[in-house]
C-alpha positions as CSV (number, residue, x, y, z in Angstrom):
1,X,2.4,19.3,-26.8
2,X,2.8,17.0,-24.2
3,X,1.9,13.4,-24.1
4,X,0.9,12.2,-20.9
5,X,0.1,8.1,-20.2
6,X,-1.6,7.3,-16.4
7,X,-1.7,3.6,-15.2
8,X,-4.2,3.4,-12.4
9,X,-6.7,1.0,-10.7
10,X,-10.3,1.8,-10.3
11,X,-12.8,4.3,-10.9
12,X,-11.5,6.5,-9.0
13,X,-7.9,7.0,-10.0
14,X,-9.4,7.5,-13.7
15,X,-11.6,10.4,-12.1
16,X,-8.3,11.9,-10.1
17,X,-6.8,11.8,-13.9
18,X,-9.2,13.2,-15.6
19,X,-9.4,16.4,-13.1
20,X,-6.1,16.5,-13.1
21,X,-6.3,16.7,-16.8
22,X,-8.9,19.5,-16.8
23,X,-7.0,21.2,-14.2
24,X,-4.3,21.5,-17.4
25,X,-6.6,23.0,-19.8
26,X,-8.0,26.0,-17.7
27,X,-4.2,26.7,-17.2
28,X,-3.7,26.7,-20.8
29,X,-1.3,23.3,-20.8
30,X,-1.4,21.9,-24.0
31,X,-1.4,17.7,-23.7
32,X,-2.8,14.5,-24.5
33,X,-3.4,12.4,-22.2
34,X,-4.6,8.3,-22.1
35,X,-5.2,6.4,-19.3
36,X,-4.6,2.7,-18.4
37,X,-6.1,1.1,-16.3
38,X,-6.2,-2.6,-14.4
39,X,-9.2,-2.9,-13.2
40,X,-12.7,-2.7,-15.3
41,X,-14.2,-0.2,-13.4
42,X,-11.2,2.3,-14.5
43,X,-12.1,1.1,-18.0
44,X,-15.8,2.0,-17.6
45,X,-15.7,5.3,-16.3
46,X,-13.7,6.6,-18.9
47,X,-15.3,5.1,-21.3
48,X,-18.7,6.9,-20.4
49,X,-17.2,10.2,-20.5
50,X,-15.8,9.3,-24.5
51,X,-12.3,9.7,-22.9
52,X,-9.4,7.3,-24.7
53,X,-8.4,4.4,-22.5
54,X,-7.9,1.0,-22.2
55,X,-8.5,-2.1,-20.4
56,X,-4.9,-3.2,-19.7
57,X,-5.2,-6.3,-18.0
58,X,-7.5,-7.9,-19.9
59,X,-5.9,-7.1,-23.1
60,X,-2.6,-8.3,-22.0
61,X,-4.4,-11.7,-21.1
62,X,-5.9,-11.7,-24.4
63,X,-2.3,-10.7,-26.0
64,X,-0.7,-13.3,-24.1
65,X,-3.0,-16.3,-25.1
66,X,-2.4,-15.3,-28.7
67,X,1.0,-15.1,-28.5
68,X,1.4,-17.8,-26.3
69,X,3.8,-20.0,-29.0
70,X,5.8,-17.1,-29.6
71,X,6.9,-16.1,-25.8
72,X,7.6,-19.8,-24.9
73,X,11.1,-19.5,-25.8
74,X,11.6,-16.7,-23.4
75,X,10.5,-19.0,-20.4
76,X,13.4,-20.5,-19.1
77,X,16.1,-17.2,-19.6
78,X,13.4,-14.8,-18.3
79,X,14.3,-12.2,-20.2
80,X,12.3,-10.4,-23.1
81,X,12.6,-7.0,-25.2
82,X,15.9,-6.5,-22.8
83,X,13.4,-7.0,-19.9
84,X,13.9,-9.5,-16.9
85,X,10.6,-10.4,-16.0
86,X,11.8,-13.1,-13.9
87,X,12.9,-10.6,-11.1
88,X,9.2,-8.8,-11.5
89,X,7.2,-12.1,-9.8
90,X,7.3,-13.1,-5.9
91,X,9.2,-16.0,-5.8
92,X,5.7,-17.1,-3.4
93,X,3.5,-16.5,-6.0
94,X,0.7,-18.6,-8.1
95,X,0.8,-19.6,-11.6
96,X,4.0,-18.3,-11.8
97,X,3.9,-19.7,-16.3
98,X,0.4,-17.1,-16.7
99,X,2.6,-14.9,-14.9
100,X,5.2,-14.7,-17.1
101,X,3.0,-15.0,-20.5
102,X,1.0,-11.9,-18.9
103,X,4.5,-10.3,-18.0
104,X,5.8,-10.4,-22.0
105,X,2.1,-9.5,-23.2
106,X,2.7,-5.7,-21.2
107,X,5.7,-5.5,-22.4
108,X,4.5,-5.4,-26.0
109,X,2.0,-3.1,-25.1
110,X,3.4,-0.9,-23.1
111,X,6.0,-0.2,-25.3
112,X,4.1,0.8,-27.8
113,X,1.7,3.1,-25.4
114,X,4.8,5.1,-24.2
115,X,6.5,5.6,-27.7
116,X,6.3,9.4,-27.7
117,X,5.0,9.8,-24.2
118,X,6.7,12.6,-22.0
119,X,5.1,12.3,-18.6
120,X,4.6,8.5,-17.2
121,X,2.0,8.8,-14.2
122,X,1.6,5.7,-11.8
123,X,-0.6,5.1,-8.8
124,X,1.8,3.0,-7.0
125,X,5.3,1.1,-8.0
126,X,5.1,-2.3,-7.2
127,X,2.1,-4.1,-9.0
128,X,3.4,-6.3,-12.6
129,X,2.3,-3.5,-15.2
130,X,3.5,-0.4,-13.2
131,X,7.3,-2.3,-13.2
132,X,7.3,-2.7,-16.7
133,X,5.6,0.9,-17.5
134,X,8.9,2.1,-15.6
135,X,11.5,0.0,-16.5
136,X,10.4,1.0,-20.4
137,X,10.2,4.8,-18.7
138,X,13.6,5.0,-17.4
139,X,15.1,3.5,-20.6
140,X,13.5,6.0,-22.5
141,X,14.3,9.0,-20.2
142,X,10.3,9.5,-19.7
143,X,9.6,11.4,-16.2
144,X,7.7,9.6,-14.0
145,X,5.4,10.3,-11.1
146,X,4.2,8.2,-7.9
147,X,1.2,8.9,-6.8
148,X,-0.2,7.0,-3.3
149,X,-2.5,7.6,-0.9
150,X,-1.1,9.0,1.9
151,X,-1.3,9.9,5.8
152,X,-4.1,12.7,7.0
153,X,-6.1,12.8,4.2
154,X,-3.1,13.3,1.6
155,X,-1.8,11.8,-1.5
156,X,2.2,11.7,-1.9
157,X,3.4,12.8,-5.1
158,X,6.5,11.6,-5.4
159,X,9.9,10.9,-8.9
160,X,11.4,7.7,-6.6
161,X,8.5,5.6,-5.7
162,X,5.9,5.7,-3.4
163,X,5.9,3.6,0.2
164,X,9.2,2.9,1.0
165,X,10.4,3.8,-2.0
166,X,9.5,7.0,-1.2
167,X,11.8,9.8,-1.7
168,X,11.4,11.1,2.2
169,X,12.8,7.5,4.0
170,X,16.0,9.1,2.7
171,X,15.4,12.1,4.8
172,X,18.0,12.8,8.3
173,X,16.0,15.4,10.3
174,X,17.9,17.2,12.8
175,X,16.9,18.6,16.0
176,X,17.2,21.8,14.7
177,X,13.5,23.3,13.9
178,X,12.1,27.0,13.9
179,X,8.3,27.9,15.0
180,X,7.6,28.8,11.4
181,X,7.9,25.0,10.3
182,X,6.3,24.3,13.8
183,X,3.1,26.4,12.9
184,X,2.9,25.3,9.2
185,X,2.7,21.7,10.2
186,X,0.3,22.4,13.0
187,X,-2.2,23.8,10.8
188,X,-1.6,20.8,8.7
189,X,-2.3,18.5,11.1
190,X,-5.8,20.4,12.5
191,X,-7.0,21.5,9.3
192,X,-10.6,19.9,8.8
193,X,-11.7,17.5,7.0
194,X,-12.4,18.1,3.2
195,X,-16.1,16.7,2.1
196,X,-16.0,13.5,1.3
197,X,-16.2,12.1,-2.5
198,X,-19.7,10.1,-2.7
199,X,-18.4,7.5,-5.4
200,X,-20.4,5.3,-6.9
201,X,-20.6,1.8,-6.1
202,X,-21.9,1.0,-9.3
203,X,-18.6,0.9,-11.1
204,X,-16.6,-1.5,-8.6
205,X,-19.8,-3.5,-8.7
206,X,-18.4,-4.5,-12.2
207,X,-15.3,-5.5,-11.0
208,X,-16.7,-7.8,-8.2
209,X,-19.3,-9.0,-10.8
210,X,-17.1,-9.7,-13.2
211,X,-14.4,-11.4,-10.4
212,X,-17.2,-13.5,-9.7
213,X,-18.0,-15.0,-13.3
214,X,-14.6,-15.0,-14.5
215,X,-12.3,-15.8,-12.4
216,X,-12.2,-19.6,-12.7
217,X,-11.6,-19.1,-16.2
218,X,-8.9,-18.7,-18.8
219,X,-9.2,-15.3,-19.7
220,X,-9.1,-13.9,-16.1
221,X,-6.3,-11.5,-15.6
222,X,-3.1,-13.8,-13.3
223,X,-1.9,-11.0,-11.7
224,X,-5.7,-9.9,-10.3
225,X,-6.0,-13.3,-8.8
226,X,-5.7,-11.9,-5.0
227,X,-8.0,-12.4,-2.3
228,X,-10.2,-9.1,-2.5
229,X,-11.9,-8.6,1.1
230,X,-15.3,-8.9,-0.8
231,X,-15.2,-12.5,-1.3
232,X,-12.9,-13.7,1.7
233,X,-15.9,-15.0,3.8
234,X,-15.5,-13.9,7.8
235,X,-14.2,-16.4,9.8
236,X,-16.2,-18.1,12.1
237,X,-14.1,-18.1,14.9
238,X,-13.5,-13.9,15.4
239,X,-14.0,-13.1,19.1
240,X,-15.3,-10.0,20.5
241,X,-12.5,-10.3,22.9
242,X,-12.8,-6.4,23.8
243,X,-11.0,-4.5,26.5
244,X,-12.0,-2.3,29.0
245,X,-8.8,-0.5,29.4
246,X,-9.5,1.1,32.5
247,X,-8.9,-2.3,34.0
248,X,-5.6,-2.5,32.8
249,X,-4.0,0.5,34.3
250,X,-1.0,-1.4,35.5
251,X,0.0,-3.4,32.7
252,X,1.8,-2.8,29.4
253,X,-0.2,-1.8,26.8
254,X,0.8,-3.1,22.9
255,X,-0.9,-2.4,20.1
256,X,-0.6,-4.2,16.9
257,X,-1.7,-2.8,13.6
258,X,-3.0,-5.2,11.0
259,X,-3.2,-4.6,6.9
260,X,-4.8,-6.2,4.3
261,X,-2.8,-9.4,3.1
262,X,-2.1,-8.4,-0.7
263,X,-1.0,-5.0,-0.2
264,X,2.2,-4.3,-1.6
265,X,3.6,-3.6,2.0
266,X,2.8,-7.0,3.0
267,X,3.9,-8.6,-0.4
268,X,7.1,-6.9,-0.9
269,X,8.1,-4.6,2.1
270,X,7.9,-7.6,4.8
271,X,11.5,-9.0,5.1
272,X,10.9,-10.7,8.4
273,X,7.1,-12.1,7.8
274,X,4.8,-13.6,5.3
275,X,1.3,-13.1,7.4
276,X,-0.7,-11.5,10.1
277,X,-0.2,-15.2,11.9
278,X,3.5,-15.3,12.4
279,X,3.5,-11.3,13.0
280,X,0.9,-11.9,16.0
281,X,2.9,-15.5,17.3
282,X,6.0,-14.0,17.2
283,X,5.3,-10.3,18.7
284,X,2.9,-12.1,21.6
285,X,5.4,-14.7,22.6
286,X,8.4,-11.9,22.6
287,X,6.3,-9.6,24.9
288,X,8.1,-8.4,28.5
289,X,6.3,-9.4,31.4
290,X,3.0,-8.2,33.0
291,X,2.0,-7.0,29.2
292,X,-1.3,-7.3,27.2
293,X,-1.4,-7.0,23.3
294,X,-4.3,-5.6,21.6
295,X,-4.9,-6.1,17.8
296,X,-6.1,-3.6,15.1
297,X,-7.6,-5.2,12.2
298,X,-8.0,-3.0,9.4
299,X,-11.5,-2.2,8.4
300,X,-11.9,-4.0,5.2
301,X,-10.4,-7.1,6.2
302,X,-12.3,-7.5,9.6
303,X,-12.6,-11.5,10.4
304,X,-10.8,-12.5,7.0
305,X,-7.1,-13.2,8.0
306,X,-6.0,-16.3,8.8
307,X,-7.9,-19.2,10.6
308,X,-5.2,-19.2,12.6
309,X,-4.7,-16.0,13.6
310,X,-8.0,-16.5,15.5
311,X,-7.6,-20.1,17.1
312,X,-4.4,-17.9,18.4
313,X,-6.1,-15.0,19.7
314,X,-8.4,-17.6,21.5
315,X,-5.8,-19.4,22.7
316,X,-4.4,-16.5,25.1
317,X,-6.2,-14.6,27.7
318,X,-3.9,-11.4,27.0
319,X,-4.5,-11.0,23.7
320,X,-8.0,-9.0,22.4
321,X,-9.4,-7.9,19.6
322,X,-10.5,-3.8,19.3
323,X,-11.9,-2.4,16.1
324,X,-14.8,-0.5,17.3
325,X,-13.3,2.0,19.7
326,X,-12.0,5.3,18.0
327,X,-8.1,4.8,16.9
328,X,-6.9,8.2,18.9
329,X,-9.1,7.1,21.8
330,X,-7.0,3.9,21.8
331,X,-3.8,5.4,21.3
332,X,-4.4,7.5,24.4
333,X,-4.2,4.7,26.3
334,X,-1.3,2.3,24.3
335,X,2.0,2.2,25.7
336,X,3.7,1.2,22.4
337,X,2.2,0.5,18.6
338,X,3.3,-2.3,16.5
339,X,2.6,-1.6,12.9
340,X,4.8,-4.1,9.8
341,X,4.5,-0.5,8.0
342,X,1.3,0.9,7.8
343,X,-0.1,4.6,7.3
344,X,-1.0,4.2,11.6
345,X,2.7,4.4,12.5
346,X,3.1,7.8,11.3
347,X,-0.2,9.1,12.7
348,X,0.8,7.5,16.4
349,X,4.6,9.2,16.1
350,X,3.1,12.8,15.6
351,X,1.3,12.4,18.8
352,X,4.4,10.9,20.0
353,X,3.6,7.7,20.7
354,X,6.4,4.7,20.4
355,X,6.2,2.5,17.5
356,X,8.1,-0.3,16.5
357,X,8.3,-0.7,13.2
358,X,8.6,-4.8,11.8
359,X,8.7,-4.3,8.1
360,X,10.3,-1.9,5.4
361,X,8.8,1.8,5.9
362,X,9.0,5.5,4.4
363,X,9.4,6.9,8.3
364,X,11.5,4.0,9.6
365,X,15.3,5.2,8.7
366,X,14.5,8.8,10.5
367,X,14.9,8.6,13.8
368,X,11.3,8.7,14.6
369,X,10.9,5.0,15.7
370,X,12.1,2.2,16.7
371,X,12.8,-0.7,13.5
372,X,13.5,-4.3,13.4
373,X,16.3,-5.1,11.5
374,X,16.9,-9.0,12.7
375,X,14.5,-11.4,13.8
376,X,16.6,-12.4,17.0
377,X,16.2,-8.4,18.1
378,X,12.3,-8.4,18.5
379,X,12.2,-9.7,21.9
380,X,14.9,-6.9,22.6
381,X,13.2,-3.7,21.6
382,X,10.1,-5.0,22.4
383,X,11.2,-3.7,25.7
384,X,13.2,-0.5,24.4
385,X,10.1,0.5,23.0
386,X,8.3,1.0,26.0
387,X,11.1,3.8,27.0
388,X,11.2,5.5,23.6
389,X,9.4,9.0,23.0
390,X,9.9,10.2,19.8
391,X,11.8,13.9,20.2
392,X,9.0,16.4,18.9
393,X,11.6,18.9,16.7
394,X,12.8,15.9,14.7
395,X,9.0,14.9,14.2
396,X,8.4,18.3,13.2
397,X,11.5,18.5,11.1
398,X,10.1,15.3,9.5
399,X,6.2,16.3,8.7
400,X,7.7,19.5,7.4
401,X,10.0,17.9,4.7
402,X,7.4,15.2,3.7
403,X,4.2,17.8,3.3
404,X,6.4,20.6,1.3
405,X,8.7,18.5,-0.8
């Protein structure tokens, strides 16, 4: 029998489990299987279908305001249960004490959830929870998988981590590539889209109903406290600064690729910058001559960054704003993509497009772009970027390795 624990989000990383889980018993694999989860809308749909699971979060913020007098002596060294906690929290981060009291309540329960467990599964590496479930993991010699969404409609699978953690960043391709490998990652890349999911909004509507009457308050989960898209109010200074880039034939075209703030790529694979702000000032202002710079939002966070992201796209005449054109339409006509280390950077490189990458990626050690290792280069390959076409065998080489292994 094998005992299987899943830490996910929302709704519908409790339904991937669960089908994943039913997938086992047609093929006759004997397990159990509970499922964690952060978010209440996780919680919820598992609990309508009578499957066991938990609330995580919330019962570590409940754990830790009970136990609050006992884990104050583990404050100031950091370390609990052989755990350094310390090192799990951004040295940027909030109510860094509720932090650490929520830190020390999963570790008491997670220790007990993965007594006896043989498979660990995690959607993602990097959030306070998914740590500990690991660091417990590896000292127990439990096998863990990494589970992300991925590029072109996949989902990496992965024993190392997941973004660029990922076991593929280790990955040298060569030049050296045969028109099998060739064919299976064309069909890859042209398959069709599968039918969507049609998920119901009911169950996040719990999470953004309860967000909105709890979060002022005591019991609220610390390490939820992030600015979800759905309450960031739009910014009244956006510009529909569009482009028509027919009328800019003759100059160089940048594109810059914007994520949403509290993903774990901004919050802990950005070495060289903390926001969208001082990515935008700094890549404008390092720009060659006779160049324009056009900036991707990304969907969810459309008119939410920074107020002074937009008092600096107003500032400059060469700088606009393009969300509504079709993103292969706009890469058709971009000269060179700038992504910190989103998804978009891969998609642009298979239609051999230059990308510099600014931040930590799973593509950016392969010799498929172009990556910022100091600050004091960017002004520097800003310009070798516009001569840089990814070769198409190592490309190849690369999308083979990452969709078969």
């Amino acid at each position: 029998m094998t005992k299987v624990l899943c830490i996910g989000y929302y709704d519908k990383f409790s339904r991937f489990f669960l089908a994943l889980n039913k997938r086992h018993k047609k093929a006759s694999i004997e397990n159990t299987l509970q499922i964690q989860s952060t978010y209440l809308s996780g919680f919820i749909y598992n609990s309508l279908r009578f499957k066991t699971s938990s609330w995580i979060s919330m019962n570590a913020s409940i754990k830790a305001k009970i136990n609050k007098k006992k884990y104050q002596k583990y404050l100031e060294n950091g370390i609990y249960k052989e755990v350094n906690f310390n090192q799990l929290i951004l040295s940027d981060s909030t109510n860094k004490i509720n932090l650490k009291y929520q830190a020390m309540a999963y570790i008491d329960i997670l220790e007990k959830k993965l007594h006896g467990v043989n498979i660990l599964i995690l959607i993602g590496d990097l959030r306070l929870p998914f740590e500990i479930a690991k660091e417990i993991a590896y000292r127990n010699s439990i096998k863990i998988y990494y589970l992300e969404q991925g590029p072109f409609n996949t989902t990496f699978i992965d024993t190392k981590g997941v973004n660029c953690n990922a076991t593929i960043r280790n990955f040298k391709p060569d030049n050296d590539f045969n028109e099998e490998k060739k064919l299976f990652v064309s069909k890859l890349l042209n398959a069709p889209k599968r039918k969507k999911y049609l998920r119901s909004p009911i169950y996040r509507g719990f999470d953004y109903l309860f967000d909105f009457i709890f979060e002022k308050s005591l019991i609220y989960p610390p390490d939820l406290k992030i600015n979800d898209p759905f309450f960031v109010k739009k910014n009244k200074l956006i510009t529909k600064k569009t482009i028509d880039l027919k009328q800019v034939k003759n100059k160089n075209i940048f594109l810059l690729i914007c994520q949403v703030p509290f993903d774990v790529n901004m919050t802990h694979h950005s070495p060289h910058y903390k926001n969208h702000y001082e990515i935008i000032k700094a890549v404008y202002h390092n720009l060659p001559e006779n160049s324009i710079l056009i900036v991707r939002e990304h969907p969810v966070y459309k008119g939410k960054y920074e107020k002074e992201f937009y008092e600096f796209i107003l500032k400059y005449e060469s700088i606009y704003i393009d969300n509504s054109q079709d993103l292969n339409t706009i890469l058709n006509w971009t000269h060179a993509v700038i992504v910190n280390n989103s998804t978009v950077g891969l998609e642009a490189i298979t239609k051999r497009k230059a990308v510099l990458v600014l931040g930590d990626a799973y593509y950016d050690s392969s010799n498929l772009c172009l990556k910022l290792k100091n600050k004091k280069e960017l002004k520097d390959l800003l310009i070798d970027v516009l001569s840089y076409t990814p070769n198409k065998n190592i490309v190849t080489n690369f999308l083979h390795e990452f969709f078969t292994k």
